[in-house]
C-alpha positions as CSV (number, residue, x, y, z in Angstrom):
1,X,8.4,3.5,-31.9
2,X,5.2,3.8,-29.6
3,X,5.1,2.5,-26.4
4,X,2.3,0.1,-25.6
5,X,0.4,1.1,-22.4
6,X,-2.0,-1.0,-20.5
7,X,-5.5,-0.2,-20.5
8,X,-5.9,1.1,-16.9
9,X,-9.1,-1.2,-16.6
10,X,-6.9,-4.4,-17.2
11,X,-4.1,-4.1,-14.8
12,X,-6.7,-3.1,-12.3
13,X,-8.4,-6.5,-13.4
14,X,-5.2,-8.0,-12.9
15,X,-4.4,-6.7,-9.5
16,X,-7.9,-7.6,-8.2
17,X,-7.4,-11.2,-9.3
18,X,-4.3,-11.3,-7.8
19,X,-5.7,-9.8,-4.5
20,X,-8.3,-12.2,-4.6
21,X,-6.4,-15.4,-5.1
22,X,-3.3,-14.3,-3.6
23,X,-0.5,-14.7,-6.5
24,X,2.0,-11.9,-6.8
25,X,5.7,-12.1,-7.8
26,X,8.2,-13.9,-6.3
27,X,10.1,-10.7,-5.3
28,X,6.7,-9.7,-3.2
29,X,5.2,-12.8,-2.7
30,X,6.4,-13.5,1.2
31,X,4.6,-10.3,2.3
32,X,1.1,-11.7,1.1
33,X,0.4,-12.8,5.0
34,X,1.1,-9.2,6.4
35,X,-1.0,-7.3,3.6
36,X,-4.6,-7.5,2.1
37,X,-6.3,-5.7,-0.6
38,X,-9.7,-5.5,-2.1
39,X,-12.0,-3.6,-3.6
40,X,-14.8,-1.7,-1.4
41,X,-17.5,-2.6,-3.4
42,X,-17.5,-5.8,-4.9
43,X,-19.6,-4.3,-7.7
44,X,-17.5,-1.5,-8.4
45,X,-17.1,-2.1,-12.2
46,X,-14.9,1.2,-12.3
47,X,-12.2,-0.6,-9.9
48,X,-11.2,2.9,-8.3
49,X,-11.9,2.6,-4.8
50,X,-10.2,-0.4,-3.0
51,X,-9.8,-1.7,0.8
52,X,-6.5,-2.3,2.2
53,X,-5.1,-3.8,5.9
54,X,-1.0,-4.3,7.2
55,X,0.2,-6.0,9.5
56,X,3.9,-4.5,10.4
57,X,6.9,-6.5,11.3
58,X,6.7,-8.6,13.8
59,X,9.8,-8.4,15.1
60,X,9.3,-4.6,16.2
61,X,6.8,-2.4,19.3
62,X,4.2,-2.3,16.6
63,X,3.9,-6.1,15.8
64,X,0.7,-6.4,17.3
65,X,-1.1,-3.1,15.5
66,X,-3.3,-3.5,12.3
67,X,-3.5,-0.8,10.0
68,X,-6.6,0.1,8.1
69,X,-6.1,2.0,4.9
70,X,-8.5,3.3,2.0
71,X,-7.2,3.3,-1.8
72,X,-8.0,5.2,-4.4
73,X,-7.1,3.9,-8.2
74,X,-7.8,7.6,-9.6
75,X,-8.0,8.3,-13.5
76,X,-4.4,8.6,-14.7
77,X,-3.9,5.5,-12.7
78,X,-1.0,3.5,-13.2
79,X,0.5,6.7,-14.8
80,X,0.3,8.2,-11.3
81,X,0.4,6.7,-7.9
82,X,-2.7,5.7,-6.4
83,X,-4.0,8.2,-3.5
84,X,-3.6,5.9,0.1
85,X,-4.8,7.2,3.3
86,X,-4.6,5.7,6.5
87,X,-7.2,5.0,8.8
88,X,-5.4,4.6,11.6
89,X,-3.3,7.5,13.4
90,X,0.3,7.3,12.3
91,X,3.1,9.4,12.7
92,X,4.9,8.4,9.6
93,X,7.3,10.5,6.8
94,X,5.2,12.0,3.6
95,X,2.0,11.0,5.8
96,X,-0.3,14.4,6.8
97,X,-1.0,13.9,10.2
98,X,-4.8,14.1,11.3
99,X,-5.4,13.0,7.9
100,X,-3.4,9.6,7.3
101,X,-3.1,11.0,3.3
102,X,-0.1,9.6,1.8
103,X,1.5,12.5,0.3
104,X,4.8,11.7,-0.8
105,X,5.4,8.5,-2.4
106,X,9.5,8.9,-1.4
107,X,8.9,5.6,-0.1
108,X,9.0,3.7,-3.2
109,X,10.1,5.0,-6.7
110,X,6.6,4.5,-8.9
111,X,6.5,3.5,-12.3
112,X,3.3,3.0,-14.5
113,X,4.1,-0.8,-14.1
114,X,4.6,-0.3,-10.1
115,X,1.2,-2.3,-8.6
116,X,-1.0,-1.1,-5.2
117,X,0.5,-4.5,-3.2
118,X,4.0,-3.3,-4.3
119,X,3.3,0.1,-2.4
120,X,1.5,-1.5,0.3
121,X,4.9,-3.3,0.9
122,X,6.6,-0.5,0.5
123,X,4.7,1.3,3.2
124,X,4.8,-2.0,5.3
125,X,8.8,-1.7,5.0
126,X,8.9,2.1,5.8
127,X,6.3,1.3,9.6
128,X,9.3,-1.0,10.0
129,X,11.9,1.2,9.7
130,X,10.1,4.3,11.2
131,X,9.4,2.5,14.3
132,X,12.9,0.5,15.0
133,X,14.1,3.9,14.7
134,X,12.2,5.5,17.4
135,X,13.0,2.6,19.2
136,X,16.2,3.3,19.0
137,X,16.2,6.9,20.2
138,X,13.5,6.4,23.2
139,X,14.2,3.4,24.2
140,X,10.3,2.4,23.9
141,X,7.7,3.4,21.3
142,X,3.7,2.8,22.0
């Protein structure tokens, strides 16, 4: 039996109108504060090229940074991953440094029904952990 796929344009639909009114799942929902997400170009009717800010843990050295990333819903979106790159400097695992690309998406496990905000929280989760562990080691990290 076939399996019934999404049309890319519609769960890109959906996402924005979550985005924009701020509903997502329960299992995501108490990160909504911390992360934002939007498209670009408000008249993008292609939905490909989206806006994106986190706020990391509070309780950690970084709790006061804001970090600025670009995102890309490219054609075999949700198939593949969406390409994320940071505008911000970060020193972070499957991150190329000087370019903030997200290379490696080790940090979550993506599946066509995987959303941008779930990676966004996924990446929020691994600036957490990153940074309480060079805490740990140096003592300080800023």
């Amino acid at each position: 039996m076939a399996q019934y796929r999404v049309p890319r344009s519609f769960k890109l639909l959906a996402e924005l109108e979550a985005a924009e009114k701020g509903k997502y799942p329960d299992s995501v929902a108490q990160y909504a504060p911390f992360i934002s997400l939007g498209l670009k170009n408000p008249s993008d009717m292609t939905l490909t090229t989206w806006n994106a800010s986190i706020i990391p843990d509070q309780n950690t050295s970084v709790g006061d940074r804001f970090y600025s990333l670009q995102v890309s819903a490219g054609g075999n979106y949700p198939e593949q991953p969406p390409s994320i790159k940071f505008e911000n400097v970060v020193a972070l695992p499957g991150i190329v440094n000087g370019s903030g690309q997200v290379v490696s998406f080790s940090f979550m496990r993506w599946t066509p029904e995987s959303t941008i905000f779930e990676a966004l929280v996924a990446l929020r989760a691994l600036i957490t952990k990153a940074h309480k562990a060079c805490a740990r080691v140096s003592g300080n990290y800023k």
